[in-house]
N, CA, C and O atoms as CSV, one atom per row, in Angstrom:
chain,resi,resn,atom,element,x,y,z
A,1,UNK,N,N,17.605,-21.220,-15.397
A,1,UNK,CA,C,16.955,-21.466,-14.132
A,1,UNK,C,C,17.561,-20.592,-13.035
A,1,UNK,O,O,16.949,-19.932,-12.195
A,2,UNK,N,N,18.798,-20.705,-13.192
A,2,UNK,CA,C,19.730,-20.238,-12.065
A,2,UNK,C,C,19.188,-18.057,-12.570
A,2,UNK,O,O,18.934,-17.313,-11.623
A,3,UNK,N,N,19.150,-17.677,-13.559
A,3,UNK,CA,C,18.763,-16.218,-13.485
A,3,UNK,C,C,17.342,-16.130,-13.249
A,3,UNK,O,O,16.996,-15.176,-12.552
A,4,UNK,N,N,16.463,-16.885,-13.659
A,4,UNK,CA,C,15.139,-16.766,-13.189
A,4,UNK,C,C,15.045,-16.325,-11.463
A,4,UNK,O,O,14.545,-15.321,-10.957
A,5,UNK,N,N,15.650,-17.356,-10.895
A,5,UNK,CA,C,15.939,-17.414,-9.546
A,5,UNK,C,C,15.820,-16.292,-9.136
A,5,UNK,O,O,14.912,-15.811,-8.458
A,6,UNK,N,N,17.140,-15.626,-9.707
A,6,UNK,CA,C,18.245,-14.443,-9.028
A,6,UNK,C,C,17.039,-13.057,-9.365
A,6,UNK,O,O,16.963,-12.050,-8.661
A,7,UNK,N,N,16.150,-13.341,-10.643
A,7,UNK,CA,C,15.741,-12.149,-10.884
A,7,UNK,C,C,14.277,-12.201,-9.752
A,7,UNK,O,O,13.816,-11.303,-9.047
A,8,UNK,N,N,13.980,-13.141,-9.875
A,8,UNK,CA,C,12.801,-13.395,-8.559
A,8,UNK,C,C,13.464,-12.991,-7.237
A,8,UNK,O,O,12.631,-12.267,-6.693
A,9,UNK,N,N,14.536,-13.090,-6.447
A,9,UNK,CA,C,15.301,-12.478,-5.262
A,9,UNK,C,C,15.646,-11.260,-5.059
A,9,UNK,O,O,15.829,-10.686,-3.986
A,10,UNK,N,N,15.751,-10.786,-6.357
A,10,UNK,CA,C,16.242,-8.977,-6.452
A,10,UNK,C,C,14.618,-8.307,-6.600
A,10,UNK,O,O,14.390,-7.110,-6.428
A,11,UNK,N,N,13.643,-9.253,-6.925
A,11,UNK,CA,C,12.291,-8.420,-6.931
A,11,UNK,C,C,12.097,-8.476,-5.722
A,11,UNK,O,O,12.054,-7.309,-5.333
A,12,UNK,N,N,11.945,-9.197,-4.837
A,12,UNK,CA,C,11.535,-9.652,-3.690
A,12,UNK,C,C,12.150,-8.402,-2.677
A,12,UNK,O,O,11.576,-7.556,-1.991
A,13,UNK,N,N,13.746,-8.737,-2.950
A,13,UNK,CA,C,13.945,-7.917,-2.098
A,13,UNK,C,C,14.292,-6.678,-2.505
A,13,UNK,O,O,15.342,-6.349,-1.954
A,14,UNK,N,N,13.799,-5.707,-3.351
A,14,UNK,CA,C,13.641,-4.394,-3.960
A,14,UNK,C,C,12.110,-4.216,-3.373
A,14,UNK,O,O,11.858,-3.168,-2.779
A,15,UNK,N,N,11.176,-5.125,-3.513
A,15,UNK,CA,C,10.143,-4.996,-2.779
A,15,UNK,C,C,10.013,-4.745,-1.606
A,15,UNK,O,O,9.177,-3.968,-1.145
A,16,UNK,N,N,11.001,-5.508,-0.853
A,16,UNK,CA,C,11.263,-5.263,0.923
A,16,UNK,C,C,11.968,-3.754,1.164
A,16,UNK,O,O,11.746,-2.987,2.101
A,17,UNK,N,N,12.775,-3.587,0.167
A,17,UNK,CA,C,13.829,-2.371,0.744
A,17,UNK,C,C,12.771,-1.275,0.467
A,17,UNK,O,O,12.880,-0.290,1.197
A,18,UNK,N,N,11.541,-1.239,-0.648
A,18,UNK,CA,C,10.748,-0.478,-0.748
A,18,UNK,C,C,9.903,-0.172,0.290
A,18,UNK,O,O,9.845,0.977,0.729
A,19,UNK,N,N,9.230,-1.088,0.741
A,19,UNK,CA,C,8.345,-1.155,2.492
A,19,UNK,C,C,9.055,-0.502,3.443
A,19,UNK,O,O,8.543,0.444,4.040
A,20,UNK,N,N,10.226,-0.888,3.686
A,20,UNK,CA,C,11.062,-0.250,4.611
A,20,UNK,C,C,11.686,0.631,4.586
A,20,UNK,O,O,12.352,0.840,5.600
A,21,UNK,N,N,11.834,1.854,3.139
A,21,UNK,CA,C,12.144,2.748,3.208
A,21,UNK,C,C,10.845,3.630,2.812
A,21,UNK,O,O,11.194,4.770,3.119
A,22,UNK,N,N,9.574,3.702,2.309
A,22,UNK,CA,C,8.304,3.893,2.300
A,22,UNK,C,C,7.007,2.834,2.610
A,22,UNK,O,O,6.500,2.017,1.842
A,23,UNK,N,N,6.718,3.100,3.789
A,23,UNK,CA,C,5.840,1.985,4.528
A,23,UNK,C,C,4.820,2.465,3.798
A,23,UNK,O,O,4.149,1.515,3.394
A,24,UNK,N,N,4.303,3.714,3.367
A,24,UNK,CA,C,3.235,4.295,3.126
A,24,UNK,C,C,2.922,4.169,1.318
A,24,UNK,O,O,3.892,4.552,0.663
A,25,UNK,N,N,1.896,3.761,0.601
A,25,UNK,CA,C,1.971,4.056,-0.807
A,25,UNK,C,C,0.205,5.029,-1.011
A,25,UNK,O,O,-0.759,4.682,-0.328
A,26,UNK,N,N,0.132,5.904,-1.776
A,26,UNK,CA,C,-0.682,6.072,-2.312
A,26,UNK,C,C,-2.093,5.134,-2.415
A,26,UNK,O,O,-2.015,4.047,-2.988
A,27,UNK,N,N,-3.454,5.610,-1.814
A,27,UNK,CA,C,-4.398,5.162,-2.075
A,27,UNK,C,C,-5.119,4.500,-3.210
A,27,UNK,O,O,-6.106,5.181,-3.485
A,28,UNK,N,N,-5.017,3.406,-4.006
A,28,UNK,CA,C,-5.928,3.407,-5.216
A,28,UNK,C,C,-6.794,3.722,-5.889
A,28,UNK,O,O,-6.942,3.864,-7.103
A,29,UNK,N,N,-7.758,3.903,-4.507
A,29,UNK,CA,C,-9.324,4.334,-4.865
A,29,UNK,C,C,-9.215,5.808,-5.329
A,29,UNK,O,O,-9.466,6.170,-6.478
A,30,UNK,N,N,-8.859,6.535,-4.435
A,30,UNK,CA,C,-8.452,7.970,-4.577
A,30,UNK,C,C,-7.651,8.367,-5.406
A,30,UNK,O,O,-7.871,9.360,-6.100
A,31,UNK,N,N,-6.510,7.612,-5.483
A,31,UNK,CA,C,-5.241,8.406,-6.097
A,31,UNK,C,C,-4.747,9.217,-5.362
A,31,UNK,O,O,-4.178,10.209,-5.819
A,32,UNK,N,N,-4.868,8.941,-3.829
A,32,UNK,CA,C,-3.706,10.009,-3.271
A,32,UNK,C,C,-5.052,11.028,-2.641
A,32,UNK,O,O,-4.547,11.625,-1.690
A,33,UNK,N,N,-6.215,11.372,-2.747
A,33,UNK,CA,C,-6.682,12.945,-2.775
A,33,UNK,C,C,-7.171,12.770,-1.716
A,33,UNK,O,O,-7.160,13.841,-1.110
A,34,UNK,N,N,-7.781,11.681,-0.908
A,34,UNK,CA,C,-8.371,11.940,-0.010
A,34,UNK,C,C,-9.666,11.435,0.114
A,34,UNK,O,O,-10.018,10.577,0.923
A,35,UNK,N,N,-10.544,12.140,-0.928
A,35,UNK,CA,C,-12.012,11.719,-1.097
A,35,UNK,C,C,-12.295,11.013,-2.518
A,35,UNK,O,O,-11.428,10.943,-3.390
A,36,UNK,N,N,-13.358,10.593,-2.634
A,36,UNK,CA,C,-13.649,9.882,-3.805
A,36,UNK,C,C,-14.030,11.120,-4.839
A,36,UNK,O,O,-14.734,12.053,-4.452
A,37,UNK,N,N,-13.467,11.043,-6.285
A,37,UNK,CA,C,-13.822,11.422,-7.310
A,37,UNK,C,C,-14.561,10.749,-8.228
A,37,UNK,O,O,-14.140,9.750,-8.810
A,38,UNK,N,N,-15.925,11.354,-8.445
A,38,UNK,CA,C,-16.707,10.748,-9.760
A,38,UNK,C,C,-16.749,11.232,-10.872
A,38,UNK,O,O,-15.983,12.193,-10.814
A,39,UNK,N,N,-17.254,11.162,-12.073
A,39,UNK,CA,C,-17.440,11.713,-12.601
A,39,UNK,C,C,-18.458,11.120,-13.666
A,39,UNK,O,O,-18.328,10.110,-14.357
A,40,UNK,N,N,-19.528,12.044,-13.607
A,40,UNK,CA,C,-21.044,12.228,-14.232
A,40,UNK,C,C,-21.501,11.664,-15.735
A,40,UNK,O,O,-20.763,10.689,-15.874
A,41,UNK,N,N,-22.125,11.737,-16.642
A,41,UNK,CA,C,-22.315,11.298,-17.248
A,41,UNK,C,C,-21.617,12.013,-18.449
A,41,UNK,O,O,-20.945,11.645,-19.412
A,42,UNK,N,N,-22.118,13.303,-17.919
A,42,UNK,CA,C,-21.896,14.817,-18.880
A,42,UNK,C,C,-20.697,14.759,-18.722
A,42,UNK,O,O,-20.458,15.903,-19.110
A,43,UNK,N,N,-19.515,14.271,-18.410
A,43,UNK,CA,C,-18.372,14.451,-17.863
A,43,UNK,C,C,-17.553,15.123,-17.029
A,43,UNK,O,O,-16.324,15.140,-17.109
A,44,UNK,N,N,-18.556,15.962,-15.818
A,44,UNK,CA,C,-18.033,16.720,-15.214
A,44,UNK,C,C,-17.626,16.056,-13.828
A,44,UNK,O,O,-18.188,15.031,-13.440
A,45,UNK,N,N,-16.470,16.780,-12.986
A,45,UNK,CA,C,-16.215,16.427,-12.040
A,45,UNK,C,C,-17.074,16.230,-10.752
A,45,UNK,O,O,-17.683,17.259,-10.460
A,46,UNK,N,N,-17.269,15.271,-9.975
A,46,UNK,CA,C,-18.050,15.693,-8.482
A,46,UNK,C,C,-16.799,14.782,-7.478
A,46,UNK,O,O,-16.173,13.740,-7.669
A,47,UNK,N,N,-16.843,15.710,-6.450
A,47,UNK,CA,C,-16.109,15.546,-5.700
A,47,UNK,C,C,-17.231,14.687,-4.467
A,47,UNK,O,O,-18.365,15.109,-4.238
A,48,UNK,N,N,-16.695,13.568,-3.852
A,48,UNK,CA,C,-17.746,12.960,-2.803
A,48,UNK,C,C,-17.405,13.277,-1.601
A,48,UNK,O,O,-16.899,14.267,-1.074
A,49,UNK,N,N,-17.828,12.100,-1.200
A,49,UNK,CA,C,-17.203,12.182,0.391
A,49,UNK,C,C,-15.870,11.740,0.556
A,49,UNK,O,O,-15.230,11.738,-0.495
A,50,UNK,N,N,-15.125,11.280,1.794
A,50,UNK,CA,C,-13.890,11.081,2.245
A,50,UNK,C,C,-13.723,9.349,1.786
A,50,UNK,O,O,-14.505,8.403,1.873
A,51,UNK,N,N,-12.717,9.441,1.417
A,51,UNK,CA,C,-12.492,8.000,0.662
A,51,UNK,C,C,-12.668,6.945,1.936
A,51,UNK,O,O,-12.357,7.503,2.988
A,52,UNK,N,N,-13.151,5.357,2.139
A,52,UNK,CA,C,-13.609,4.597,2.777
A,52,UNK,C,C,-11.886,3.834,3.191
A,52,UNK,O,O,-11.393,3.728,4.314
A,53,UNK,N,N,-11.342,3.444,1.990
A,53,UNK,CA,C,-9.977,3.270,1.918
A,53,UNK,C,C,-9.125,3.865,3.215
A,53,UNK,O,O,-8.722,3.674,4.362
A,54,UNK,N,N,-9.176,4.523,2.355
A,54,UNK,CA,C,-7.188,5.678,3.470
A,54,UNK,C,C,-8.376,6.398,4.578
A,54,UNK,O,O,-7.713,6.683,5.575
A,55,UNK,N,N,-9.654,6.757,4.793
A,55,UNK,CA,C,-9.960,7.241,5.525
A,55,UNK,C,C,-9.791,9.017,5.303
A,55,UNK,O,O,-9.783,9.846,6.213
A,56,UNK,N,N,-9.703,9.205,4.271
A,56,UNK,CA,C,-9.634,10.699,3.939
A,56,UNK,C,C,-7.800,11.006,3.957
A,56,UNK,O,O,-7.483,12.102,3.496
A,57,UNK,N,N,-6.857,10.272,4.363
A,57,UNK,CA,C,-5.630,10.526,4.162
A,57,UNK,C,C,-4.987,10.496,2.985
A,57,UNK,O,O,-3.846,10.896,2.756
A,58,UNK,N,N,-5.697,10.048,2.306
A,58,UNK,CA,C,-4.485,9.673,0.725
A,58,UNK,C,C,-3.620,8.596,0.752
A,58,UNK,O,O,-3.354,8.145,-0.362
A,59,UNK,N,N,-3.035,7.978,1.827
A,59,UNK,CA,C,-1.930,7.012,1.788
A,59,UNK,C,C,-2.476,5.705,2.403
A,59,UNK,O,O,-3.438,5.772,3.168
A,60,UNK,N,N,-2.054,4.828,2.181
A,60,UNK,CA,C,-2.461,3.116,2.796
A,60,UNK,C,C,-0.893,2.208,3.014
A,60,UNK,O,O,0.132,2.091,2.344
A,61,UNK,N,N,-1.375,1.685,4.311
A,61,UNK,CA,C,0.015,0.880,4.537
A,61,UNK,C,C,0.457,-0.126,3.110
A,61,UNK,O,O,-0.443,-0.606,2.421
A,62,UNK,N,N,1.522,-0.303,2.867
A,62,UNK,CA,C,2.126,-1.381,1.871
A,62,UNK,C,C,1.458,-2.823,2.588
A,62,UNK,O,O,1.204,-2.993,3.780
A,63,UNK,N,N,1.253,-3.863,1.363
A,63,UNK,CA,C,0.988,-5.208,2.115
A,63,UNK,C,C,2.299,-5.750,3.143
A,63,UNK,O,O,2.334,-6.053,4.335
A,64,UNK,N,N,3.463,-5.705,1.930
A,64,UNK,CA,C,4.092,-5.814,2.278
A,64,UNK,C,C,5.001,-5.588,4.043
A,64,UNK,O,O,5.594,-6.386,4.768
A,65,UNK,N,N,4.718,-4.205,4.147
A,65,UNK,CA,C,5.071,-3.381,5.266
A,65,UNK,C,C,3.940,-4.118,6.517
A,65,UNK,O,O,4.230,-4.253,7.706
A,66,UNK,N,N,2.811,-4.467,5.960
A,66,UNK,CA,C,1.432,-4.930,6.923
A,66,UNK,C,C,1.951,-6.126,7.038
A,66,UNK,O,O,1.751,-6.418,8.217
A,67,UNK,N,N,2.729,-7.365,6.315
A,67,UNK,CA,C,3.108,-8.511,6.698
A,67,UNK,C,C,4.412,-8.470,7.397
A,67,UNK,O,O,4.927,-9.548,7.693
A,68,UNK,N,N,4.930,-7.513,7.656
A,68,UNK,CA,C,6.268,-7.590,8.789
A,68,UNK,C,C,5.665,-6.757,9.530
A,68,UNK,O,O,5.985,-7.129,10.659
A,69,UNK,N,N,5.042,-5.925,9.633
A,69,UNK,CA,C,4.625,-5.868,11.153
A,69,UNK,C,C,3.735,-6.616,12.166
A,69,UNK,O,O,3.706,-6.529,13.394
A,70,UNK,N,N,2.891,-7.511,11.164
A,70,UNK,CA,C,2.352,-8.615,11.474
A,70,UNK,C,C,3.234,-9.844,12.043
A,70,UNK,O,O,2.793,-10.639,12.873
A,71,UNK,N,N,4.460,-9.898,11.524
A,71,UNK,CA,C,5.146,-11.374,11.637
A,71,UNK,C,C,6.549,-10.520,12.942
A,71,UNK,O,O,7.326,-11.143,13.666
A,72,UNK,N,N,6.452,-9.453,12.851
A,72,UNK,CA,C,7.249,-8.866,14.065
A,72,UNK,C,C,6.402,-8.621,15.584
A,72,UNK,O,O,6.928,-8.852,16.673
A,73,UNK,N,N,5.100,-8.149,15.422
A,73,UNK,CA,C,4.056,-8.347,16.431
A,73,UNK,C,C,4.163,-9.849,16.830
A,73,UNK,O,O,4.229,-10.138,18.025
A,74,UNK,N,N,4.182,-10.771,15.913
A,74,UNK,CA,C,3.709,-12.310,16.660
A,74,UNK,C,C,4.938,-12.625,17.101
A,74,UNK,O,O,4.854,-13.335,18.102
A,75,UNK,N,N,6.573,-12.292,16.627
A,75,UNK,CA,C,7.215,-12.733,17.363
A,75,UNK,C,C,8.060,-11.965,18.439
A,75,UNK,O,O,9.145,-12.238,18.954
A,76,UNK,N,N,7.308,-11.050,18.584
A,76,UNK,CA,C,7.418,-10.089,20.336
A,76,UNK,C,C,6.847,-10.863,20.785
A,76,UNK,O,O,7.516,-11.704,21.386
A,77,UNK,N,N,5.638,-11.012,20.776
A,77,UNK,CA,C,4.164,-11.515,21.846
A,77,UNK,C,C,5.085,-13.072,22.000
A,77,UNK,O,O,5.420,-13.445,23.124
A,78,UNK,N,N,5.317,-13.618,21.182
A,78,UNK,CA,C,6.193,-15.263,21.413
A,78,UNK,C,C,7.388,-15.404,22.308
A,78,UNK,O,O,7.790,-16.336,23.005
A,79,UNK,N,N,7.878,-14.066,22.052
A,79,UNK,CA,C,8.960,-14.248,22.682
A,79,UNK,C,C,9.205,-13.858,24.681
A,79,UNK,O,O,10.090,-14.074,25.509
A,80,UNK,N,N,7.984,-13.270,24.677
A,80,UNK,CA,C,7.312,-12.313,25.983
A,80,UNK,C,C,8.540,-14.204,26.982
A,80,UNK,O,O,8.590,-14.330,28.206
């Protein structure tokens, strides 16, 4: 019980030290490129438009990184 614990706390916070030393991860949809990639029946590549996701950047905030700046925004504004 007691390592279950410990190994759930070192994920957690390997997860945090990750956000906070890369706020930014790679797009899913994209993979990073920017725009959406399809590909056809015939199997060839088509390149689309600008991914809806990242907005044509390639990168998307971490949830993680989005829930402390969320819970650091509410407690500025609280603390005003």
């Amino acid at each position: 019980m007691l390592t279950a614990s410990a190994a759930i706390f070192l994920a957690i916070a390997g997860y945090a030290a990750l956000c906070a030393a890369q706020p930014f991860g790679t797009c899913r949809k994209c993979s990073g490129a920017g725009r959406a990639v399809r590909v056809n029946r015939r199997g060839r590549v088509k390149v689309g438009k600008t991914c809806r996701r990242c907005r044509g950047h390639g990168r998307r905030l971490r949830i993680g990184r989005r829930l402390h700046n969320h819970a650091r925004r509410l407690h500025h504004d609280g603390a005003r």
